[in-house]
Short mmCIF file of the C-alpha atoms (twelve columns), coordinates in Angstrom:
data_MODEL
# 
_entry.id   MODEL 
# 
loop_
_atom_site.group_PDB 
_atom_site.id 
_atom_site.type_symbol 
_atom_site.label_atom_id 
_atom_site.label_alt_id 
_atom_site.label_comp_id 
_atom_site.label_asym_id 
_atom_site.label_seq_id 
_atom_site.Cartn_x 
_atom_site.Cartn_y 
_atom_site.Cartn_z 
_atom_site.pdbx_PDB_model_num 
ATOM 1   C CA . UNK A 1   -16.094 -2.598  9.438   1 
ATOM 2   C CA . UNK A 2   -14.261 -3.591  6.482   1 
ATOM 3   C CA . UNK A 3   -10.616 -3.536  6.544   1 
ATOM 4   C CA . UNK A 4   -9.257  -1.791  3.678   1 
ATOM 5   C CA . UNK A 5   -5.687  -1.993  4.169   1 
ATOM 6   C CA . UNK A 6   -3.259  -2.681  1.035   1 
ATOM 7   C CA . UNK A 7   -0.961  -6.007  0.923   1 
ATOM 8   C CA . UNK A 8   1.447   -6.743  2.961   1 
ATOM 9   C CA . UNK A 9   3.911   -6.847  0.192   1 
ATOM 10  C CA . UNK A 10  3.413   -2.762  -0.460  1 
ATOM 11  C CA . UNK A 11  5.243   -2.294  2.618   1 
ATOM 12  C CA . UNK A 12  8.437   -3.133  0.212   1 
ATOM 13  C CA . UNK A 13  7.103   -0.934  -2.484  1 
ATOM 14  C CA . UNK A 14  6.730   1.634   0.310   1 
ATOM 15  C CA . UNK A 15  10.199  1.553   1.338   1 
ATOM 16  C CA . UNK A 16  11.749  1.187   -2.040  1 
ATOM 17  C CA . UNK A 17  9.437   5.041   -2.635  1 
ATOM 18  C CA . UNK A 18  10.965  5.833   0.315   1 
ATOM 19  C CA . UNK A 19  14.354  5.492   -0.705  1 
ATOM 20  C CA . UNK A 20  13.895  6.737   -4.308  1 
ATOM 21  C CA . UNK A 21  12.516  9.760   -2.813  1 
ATOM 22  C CA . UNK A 22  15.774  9.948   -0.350  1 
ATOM 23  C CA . UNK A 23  18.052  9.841   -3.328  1 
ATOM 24  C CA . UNK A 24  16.556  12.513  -5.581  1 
ATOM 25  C CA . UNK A 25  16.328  14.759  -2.571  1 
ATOM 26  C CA . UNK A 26  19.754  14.277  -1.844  1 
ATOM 27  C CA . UNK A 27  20.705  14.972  -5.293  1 
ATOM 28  C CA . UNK A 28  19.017  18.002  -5.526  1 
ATOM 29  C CA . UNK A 29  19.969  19.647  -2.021  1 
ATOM 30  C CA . UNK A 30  23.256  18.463  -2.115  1 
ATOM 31  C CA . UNK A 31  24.287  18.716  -6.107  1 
ATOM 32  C CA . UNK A 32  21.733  20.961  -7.837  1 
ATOM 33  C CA . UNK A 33  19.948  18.246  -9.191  1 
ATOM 34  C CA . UNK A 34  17.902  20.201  -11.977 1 
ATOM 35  C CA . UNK A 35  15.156  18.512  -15.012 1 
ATOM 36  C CA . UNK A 36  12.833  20.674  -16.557 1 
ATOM 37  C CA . UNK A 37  10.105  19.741  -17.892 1 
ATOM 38  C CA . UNK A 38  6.817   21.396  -19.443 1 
ATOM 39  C CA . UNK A 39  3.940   21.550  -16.728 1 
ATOM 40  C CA . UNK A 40  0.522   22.247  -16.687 1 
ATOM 41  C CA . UNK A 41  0.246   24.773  -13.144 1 
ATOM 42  C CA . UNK A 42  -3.252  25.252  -11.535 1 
ATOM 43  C CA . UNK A 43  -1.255  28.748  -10.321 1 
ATOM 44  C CA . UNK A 44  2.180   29.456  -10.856 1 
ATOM 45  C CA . UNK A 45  3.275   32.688  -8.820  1 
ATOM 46  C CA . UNK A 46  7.059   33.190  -10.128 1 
ATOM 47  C CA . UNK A 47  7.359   37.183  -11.279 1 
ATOM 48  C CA . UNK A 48  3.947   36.995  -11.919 1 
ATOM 49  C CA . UNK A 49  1.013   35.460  -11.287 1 
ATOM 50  C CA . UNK A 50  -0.483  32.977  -13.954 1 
ATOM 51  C CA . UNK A 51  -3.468  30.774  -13.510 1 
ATOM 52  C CA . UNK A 52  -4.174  27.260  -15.555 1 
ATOM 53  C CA . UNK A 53  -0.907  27.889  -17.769 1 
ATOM 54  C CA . UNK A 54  1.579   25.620  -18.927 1 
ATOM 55  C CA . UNK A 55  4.973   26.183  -17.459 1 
ATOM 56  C CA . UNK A 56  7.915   25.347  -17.814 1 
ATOM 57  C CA . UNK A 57  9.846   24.571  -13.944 1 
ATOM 58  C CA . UNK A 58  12.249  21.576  -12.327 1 
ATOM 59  C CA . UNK A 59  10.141  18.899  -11.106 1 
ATOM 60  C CA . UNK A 60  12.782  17.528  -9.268  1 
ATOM 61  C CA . UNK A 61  11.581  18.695  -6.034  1 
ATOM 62  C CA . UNK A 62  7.900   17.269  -7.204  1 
ATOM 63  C CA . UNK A 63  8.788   14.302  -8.015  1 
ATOM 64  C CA . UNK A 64  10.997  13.906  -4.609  1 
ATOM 65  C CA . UNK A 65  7.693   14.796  -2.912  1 
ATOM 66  C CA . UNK A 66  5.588   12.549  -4.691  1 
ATOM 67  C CA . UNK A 67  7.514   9.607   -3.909  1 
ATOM 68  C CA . UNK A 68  7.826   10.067  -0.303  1 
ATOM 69  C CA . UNK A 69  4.298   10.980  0.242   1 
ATOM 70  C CA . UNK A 70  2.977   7.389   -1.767  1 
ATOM 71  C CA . UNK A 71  6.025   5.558   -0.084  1 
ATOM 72  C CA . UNK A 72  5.026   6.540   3.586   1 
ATOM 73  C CA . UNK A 73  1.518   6.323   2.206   1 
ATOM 74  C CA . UNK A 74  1.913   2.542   1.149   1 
ATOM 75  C CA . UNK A 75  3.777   1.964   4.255   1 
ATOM 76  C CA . UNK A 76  1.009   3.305   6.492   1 
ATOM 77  C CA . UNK A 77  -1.747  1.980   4.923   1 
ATOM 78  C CA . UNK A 78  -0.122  -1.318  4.779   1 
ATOM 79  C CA . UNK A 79  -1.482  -4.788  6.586   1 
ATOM 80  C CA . UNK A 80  1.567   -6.353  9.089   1 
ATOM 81  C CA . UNK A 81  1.968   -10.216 8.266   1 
ATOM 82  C CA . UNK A 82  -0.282  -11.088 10.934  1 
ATOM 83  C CA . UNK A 83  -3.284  -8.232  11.539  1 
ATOM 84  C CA . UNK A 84  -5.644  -8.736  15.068  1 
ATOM 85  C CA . UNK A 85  -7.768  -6.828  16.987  1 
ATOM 86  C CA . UNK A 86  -5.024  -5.927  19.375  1 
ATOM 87  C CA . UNK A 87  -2.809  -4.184  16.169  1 
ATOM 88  C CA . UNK A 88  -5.776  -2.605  15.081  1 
ATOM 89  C CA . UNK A 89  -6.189  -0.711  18.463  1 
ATOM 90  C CA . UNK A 90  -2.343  0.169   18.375  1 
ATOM 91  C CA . UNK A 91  -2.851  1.688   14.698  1 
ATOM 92  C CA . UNK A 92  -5.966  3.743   16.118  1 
ATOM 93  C CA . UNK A 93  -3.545  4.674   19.076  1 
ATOM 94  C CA . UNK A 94  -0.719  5.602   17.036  1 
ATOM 95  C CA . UNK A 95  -2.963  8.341   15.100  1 
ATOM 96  C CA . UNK A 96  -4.239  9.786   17.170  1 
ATOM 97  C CA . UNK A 97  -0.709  10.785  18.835  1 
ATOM 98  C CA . UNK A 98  0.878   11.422  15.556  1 
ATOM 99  C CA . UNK A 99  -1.910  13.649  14.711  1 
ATOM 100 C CA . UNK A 100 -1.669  15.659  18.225  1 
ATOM 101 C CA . UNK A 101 2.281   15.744  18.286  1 
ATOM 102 C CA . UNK A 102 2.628   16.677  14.393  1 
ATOM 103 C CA . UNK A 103 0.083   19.778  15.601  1 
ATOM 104 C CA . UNK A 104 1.993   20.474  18.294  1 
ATOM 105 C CA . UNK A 105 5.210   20.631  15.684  1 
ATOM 106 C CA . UNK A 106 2.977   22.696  13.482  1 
ATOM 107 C CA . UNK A 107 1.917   25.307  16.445  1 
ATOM 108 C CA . UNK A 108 5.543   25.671  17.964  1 
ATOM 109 C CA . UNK A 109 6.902   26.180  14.045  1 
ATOM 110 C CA . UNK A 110 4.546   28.947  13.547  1 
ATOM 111 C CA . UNK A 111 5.513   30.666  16.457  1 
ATOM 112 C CA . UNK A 112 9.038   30.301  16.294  1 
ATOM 113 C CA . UNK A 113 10.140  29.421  12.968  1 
ATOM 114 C CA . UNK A 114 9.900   32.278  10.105  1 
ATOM 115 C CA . UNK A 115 11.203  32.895  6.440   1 
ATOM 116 C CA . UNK A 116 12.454  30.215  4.447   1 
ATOM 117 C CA . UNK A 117 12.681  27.879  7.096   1 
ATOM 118 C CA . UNK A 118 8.989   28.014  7.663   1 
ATOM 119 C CA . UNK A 119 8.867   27.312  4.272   1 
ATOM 120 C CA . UNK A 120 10.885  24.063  4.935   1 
ATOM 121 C CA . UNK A 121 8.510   23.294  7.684   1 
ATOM 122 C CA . UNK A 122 5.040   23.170  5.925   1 
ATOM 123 C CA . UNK A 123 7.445   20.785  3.046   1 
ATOM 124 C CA . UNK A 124 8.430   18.430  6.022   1 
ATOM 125 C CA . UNK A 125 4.688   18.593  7.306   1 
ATOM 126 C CA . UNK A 126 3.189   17.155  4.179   1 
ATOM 127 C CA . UNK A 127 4.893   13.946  5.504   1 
ATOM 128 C CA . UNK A 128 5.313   14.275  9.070   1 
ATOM 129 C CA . UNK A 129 2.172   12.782  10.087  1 
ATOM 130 C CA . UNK A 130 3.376   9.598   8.451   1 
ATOM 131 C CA . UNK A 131 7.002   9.788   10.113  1 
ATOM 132 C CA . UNK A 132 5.023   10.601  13.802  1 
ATOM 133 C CA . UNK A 133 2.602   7.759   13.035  1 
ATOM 134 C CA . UNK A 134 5.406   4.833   11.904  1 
ATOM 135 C CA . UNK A 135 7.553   5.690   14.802  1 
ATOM 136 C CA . UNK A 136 4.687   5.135   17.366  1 
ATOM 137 C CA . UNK A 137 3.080   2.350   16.200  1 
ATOM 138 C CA . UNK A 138 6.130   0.876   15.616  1 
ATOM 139 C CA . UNK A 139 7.351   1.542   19.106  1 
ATOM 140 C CA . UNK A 140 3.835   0.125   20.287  1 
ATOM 141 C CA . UNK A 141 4.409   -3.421  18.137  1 
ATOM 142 C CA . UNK A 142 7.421   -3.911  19.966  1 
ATOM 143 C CA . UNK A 143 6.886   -3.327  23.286  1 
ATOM 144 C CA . UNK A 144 3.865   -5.336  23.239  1 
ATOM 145 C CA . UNK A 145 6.016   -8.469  21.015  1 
ATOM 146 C CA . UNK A 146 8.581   -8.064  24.074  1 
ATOM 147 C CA . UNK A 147 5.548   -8.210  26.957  1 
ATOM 148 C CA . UNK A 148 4.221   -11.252 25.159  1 
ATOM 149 C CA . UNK A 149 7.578   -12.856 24.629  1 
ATOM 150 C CA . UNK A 150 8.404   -12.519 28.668  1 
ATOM 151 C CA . UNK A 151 5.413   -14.884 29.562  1 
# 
């Protein structure tokens, strides 16, 4: 099969999404960050319900979104400086547990967590996945670089 990972080098452009993304949401939650700007909504459910409308809205929390969900994206689907067979298998590894712990996240939030904060939750889902997945494989890369460095 074909690999069809990016660059290496969008891992940087990843990160620097990342962090972007980490500083507008930080400005908004912490100091009311607000830009509004004319939008075109699919459906936009505010004291009524409008479909394919433009609106007017802060896309501050959008554009937060946007840029951690390509940054973790680019990360992800980034090659490592040296790709194998072996780092292949740990990236199939890796999603499969990040898939099966972010639904075990989503199951225990639905039974537990309600209101607004559930509201939070399906937010934070939209990029869990990634977060689950990075952590793991991560984890993986260097317990197998210590194993091969203790030979």
């Amino acid at each position: 099969m074909k690999n069809l990972l990016l660059p290496h080098y969008c891992k940087m452009i990843g990160a620097s999404l990342i962090m972007i993304g980490l500083v507008f949401a930080i400005l908004y939650l912490k100091f009311d960050f607000n830009y509004t700007s004319p939008v075109f909504a699919l459906i936009s459910i505010f004291l009524e319900n409008k479909f394919f409308v433009i609106t007017k809205t802060n896309i501050v929390d959008e554009l937060t979104l946007i840029f951690f969900v390509v940054g973790f994206a680019m990360l992800v689907f980034s090659k490592e400086k040296i790709e194998s067979d072996s780092i292949q298998k740990m990236r199939e590894k890796a999603i499969m547990k990040a898939t099966a712990m972010n639904c075990i996240f989503l199951l225990f939030s639905i039974l537990f967590i309600y209101g607004g904060g559930f509201i939070g939750v399906l937010i934070f889902n939209s990029i869990s996945v990634f977060i689950f997945y990075l952590i793991l494989f991560n984890l993986n890369i260097r317990k197998n670089t210590k194993k091969s460095g203790d030979l």
